[in-house]
C-alpha positions as CSV (number, residue, x, y, z in Angstrom):
1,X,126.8,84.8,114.6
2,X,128.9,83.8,111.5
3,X,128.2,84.5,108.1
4,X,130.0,83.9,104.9
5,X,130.1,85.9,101.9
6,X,127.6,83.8,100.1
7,X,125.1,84.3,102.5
8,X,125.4,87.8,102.4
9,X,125.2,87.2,98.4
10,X,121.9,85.3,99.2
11,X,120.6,88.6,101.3
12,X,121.8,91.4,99.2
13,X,120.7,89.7,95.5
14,X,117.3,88.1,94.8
15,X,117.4,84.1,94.9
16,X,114.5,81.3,95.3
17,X,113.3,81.3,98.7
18,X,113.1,77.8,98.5
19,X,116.2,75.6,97.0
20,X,114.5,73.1,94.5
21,X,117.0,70.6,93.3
22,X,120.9,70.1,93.9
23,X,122.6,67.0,92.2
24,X,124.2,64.5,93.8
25,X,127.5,66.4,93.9
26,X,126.0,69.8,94.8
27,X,127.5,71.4,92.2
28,X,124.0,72.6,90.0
29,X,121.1,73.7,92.1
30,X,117.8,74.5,90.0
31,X,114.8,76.3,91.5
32,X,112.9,79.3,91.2
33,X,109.3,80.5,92.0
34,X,106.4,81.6,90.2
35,X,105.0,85.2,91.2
36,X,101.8,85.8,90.4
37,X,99.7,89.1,90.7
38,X,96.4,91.2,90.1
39,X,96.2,94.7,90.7
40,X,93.5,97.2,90.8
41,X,94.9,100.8,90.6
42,X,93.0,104.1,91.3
43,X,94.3,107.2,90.2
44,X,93.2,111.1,90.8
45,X,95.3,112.9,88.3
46,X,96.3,116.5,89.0
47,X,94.3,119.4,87.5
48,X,97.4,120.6,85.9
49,X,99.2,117.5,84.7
50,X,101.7,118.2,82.3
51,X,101.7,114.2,81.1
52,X,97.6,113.7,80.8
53,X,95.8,115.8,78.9
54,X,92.5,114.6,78.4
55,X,91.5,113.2,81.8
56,X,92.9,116.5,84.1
57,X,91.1,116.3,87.5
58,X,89.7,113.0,86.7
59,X,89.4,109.6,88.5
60,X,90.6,106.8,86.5
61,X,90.6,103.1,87.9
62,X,93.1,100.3,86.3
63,X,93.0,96.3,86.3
64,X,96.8,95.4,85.8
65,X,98.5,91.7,85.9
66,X,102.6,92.1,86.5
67,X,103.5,88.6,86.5
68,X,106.2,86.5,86.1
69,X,107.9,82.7,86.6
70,X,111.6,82.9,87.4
71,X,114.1,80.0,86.6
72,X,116.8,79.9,89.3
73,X,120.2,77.9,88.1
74,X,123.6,77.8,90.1
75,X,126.6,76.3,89.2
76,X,129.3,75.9,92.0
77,X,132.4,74.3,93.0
78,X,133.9,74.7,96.0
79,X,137.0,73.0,98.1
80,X,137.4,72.5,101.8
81,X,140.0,75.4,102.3
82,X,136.6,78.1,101.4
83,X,137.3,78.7,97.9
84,X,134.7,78.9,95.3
85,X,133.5,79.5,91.6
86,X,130.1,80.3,91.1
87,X,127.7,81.3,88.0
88,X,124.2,82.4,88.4
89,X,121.3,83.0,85.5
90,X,118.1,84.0,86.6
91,X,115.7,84.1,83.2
92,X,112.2,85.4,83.8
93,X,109.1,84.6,81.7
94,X,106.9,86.7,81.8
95,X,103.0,87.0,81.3
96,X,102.9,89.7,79.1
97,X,104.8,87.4,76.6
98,X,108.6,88.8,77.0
99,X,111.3,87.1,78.7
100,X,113.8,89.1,80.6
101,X,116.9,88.3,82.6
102,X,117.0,89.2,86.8
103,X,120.3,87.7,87.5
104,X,123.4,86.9,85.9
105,X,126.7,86.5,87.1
106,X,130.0,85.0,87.9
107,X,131.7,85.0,91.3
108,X,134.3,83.7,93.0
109,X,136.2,84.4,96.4
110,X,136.6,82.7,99.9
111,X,133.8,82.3,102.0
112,X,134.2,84.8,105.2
113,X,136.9,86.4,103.6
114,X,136.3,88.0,100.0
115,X,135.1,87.7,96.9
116,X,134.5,89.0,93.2
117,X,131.3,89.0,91.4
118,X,130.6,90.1,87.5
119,X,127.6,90.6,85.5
120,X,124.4,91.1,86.4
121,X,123.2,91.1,89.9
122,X,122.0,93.2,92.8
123,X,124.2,95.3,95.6
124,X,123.9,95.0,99.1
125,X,120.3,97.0,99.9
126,X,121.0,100.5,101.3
127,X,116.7,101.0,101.5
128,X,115.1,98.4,102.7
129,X,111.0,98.3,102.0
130,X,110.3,95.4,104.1
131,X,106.9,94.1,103.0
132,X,106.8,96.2,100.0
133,X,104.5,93.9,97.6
134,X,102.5,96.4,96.6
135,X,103.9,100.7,96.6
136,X,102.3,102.3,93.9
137,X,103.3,106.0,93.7
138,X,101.5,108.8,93.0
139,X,103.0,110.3,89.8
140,X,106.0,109.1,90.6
141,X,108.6,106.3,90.4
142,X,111.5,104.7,92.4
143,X,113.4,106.0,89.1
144,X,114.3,109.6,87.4
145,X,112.0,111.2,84.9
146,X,108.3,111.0,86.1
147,X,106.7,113.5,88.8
148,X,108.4,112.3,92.0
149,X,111.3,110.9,92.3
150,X,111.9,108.9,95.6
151,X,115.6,108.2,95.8
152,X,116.4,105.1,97.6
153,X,120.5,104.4,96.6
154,X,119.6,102.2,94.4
155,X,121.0,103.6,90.8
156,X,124.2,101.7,90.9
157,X,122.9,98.6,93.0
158,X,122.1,97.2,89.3
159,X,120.2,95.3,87.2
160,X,119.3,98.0,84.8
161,X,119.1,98.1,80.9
162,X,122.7,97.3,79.2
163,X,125.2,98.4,81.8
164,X,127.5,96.5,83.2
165,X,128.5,95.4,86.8
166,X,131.4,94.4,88.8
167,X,131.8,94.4,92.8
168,X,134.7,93.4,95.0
169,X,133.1,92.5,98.6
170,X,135.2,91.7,101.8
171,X,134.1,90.6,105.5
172,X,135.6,91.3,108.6
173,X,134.4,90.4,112.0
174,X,131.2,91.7,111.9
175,X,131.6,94.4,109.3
176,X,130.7,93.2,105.9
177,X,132.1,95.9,102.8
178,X,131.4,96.0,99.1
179,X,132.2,98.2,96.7
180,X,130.4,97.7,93.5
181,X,130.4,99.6,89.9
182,X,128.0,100.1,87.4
183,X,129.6,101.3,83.6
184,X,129.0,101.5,80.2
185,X,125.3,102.6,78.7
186,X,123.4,103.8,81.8
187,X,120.5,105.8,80.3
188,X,117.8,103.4,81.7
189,X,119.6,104.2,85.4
190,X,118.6,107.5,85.0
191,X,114.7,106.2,84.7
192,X,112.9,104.4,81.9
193,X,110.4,108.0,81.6
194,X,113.5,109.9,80.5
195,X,113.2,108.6,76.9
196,X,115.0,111.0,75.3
197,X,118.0,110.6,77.7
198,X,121.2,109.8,75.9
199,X,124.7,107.8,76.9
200,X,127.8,108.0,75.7
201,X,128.5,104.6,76.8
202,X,131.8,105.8,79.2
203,X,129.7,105.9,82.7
204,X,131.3,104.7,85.8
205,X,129.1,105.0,88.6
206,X,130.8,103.7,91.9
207,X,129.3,102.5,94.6
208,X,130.9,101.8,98.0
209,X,128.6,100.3,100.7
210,X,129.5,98.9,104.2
211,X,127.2,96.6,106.5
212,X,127.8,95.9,110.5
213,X,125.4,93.2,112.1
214,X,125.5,92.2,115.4
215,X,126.9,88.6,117.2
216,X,123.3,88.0,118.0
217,X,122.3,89.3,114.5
218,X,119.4,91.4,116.2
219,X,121.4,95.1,115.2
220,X,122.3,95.8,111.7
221,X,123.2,99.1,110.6
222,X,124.1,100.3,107.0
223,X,126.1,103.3,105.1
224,X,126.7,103.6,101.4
225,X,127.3,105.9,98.4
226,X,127.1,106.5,95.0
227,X,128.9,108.9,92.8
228,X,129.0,109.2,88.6
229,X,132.6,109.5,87.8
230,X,132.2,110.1,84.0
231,X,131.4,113.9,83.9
232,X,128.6,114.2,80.6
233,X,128.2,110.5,80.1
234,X,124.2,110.8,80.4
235,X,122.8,113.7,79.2
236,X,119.5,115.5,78.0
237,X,118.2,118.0,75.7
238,X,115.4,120.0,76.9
239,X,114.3,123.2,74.2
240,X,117.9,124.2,73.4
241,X,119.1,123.3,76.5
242,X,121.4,120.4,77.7
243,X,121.3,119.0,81.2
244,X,123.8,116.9,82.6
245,X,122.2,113.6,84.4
246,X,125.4,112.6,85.6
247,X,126.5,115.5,87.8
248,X,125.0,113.7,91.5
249,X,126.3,111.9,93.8
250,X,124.0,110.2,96.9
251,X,124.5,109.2,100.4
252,X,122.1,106.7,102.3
253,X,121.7,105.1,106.1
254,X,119.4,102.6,107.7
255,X,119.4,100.9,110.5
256,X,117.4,97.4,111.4
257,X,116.3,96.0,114.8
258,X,115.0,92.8,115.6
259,X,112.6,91.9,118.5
260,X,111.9,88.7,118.2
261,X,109.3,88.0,115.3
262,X,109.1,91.7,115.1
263,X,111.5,93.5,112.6
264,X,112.1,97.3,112.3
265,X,113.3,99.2,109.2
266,X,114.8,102.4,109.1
267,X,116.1,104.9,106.3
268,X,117.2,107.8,105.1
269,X,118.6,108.8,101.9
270,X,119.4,112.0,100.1
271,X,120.6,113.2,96.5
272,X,122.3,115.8,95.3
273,X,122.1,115.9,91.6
274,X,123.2,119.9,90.4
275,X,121.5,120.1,87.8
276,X,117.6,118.4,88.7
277,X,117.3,118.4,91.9
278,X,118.0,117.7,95.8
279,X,116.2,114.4,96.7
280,X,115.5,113.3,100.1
281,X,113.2,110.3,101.3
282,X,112.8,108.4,104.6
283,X,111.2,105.2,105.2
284,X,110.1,103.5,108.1
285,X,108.8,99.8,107.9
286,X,107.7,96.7,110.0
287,X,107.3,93.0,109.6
288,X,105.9,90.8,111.8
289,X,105.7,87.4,111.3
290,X,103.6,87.8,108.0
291,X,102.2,90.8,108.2
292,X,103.9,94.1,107.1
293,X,103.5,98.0,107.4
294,X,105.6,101.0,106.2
295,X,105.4,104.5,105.1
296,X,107.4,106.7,102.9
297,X,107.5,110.5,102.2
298,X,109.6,112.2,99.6
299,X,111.0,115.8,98.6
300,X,112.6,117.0,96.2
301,X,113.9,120.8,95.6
302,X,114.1,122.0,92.2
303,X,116.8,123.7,90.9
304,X,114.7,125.1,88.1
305,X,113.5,128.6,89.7
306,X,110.4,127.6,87.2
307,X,109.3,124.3,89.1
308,X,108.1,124.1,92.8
309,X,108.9,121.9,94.8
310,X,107.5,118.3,95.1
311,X,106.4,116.7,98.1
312,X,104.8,113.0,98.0
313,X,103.9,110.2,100.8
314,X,103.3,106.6,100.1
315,X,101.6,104.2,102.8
316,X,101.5,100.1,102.0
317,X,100.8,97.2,103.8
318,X,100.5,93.6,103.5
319,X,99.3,90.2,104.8
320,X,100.8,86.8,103.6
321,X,98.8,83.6,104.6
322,X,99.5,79.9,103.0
323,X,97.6,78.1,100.0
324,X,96.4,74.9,101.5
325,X,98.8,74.5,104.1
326,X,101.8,74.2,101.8
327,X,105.1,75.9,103.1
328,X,106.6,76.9,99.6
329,X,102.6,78.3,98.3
330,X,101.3,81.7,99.8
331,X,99.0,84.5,98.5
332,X,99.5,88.0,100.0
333,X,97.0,90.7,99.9
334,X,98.1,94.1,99.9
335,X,97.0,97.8,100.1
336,X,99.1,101.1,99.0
337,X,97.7,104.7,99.1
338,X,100.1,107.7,97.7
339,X,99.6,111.7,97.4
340,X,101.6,113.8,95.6
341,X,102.3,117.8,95.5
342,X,103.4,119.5,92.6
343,X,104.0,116.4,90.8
344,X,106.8,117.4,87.9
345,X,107.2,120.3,90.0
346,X,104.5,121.8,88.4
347,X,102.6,124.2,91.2
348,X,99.0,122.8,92.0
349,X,99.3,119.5,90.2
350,X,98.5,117.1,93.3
351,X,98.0,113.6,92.3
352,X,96.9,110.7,94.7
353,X,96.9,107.2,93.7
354,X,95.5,103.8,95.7
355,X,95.8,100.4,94.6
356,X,95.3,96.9,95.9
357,X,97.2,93.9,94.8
358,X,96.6,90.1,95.3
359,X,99.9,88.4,94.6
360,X,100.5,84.4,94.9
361,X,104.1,82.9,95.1
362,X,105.1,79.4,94.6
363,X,108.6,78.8,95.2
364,X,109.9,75.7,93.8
């Protein structure tokens, strides 16, 4: 089974799932799809929440609408011999009113050989969700600062606030390696809840990654890490006292099987970060054909002799069925329920949270 680096490009960053129009020369391809969703979110908030003060105990149920149309544009020019130049720009509109920015990048390289890729994009996946349309935690986040944190690799794969990004990525045989950086301002990688997080805008977060997948492409296995280099460069002040958000480093694994239609996910990863925490969460997913199942559970060890420990689970599922027969139109219904223990590490505070979400794509 061959692949060439921009395929791999194609799996590890986000892209249209369906190509909409390439001119005659195919240099400029412009697609994108339209994501719409409605969410209904109910949350039992711990007796002793440190973050709500007024509804302690409580039930509280939410009607949400995350929404978004994103505008895919590639340029690219390429020669018989494999070599490329490639830029990418992503701009999301939003329903909310903003417009944001998912990808945006310039590349260039040999296909099944190398290449180098700068801006803004996203890293190989090192914690694969499978059918993850709809994981709400409870009291917690995929990022740093709120009451669990489930680590998943994922602080220098990118995309976050004004950091930059650079990755040099190589194949060989069936081994595909990266290793990709993330520098500059990174307070938003340490999680958008730590607001009063500060940068000193001389991070360098490295992270190496490598990828085997099988002839048949039915085995593919995964190892990466990342590691701040840049000793203070985030950092927050807590009552007098200064905590250094840079000092971690974290290692992940998973492994996927195919059977068929049937596809397995599994992963591990696990944090070290001296002065927060020790992180550790596994997931274990499946997708078949268009239905999807996984699980996730979370821990995370204080280092504060104050704080106990926090121990959370997430369950989600999801089933994807087409509008009116159309291949590029679907609407996906999903379900996600999510218990947490000492949420902020704050003994007896035991949050749950269960939400549905009806989400239709149309990929253009």
């Amino acid at each position: 089974m061959k692949k060439t680096l921009l395929a791999i490009t194609v799996i590890t960053a986000s892209s249209s799932a369906v190509a909409g129009w390439t001119s005659d020369d195919g240099r400029l391809t412009i697609g994108g799809d339209a994501e719409m969703n409605f969410d209904m979110v109910d949350n039992k908030n711990g007796v002793n929440s440190p973050t709500i003060k007024d509804n302690n105990g409580n039930t509280n149920t939410q009607l949400a609408d995350d929404s978004r149309v994103m505008l895919d544009v590639t340029w690219r020019d390429a020669r018989e011999d494999g070599s490329f130049v490639q830029a990418t720009a992503q701009p999301l509109l939003r329903a909310d009113g903003n417009v944001e920015l998912d990808d945006a990048y310039f590349a260039f390289g040999m296909d099944k050989d190398w290449m180098f890729q700068i801006g803004r994009y996203e890293a190989i996946d090192l914690f694969p969700l499978g059918k993850d349309t709809a994981v709400f935690y409870a009291a917690g986040s995929d990022e740093m600062g709120e009451g669990v944190y489930y680590y998943m690799a994922k602080e220098g794969r990118g995309r976050r606030g004004k950091a930059g990004q650079a990755r040099v990525t190589g194949q060989f045989g069936n081994w595909t390696s990266e290793v990709s950086t993330v520098y500059g301002d990174t307070t938003e990688i340490v999680g958008k809840a730590e607001t009063d997080a500060e940068s000193k805008s001389n991070s360098f977060l490295v992270r190496p990654a490598i990828n085997y997948l099988s002839d048949d492409g039915n085995v593919s296995i995964s190892f990466g890490a990342e590691y701040e280099m840049s000793d203070d460069s985030v950092y927050k002040t807590e009552g007098g006292t200064t905590r250094d958000l840079a000092d971690r480093y974290g290692l992940s694994a998973t492994a996927t099987l195919t059977f068929g239609k049937l596809i397995w996910n599994n992963s591990m990863a696990y944090q070290d970060a001296e002065e927060l925490w020790k992180a550790t969460t596994f997931n274990s997913n499946i997708i078949y054909n268009a239905f999807g199942l996984g699980a996730s559970v979370a821990k995370n060890d204080h280092v504060d002799s104050t704080k106990s420990d926090t121990d959370s689970f997430v369950v989600y599922t999801a089933y994807t069925v087409p509008v009116l027969d159309f291949h590029n139109a679907e609407v996906t219904f999903a379900l996600s329920h999510s218990k947490t223990e000492n949420a902020y590490g704050t003994k007896g505070n035991d949050e749950k949270t269960t939400a549905f979400r009806t989400r239709f794509n149309y990929y253009f």
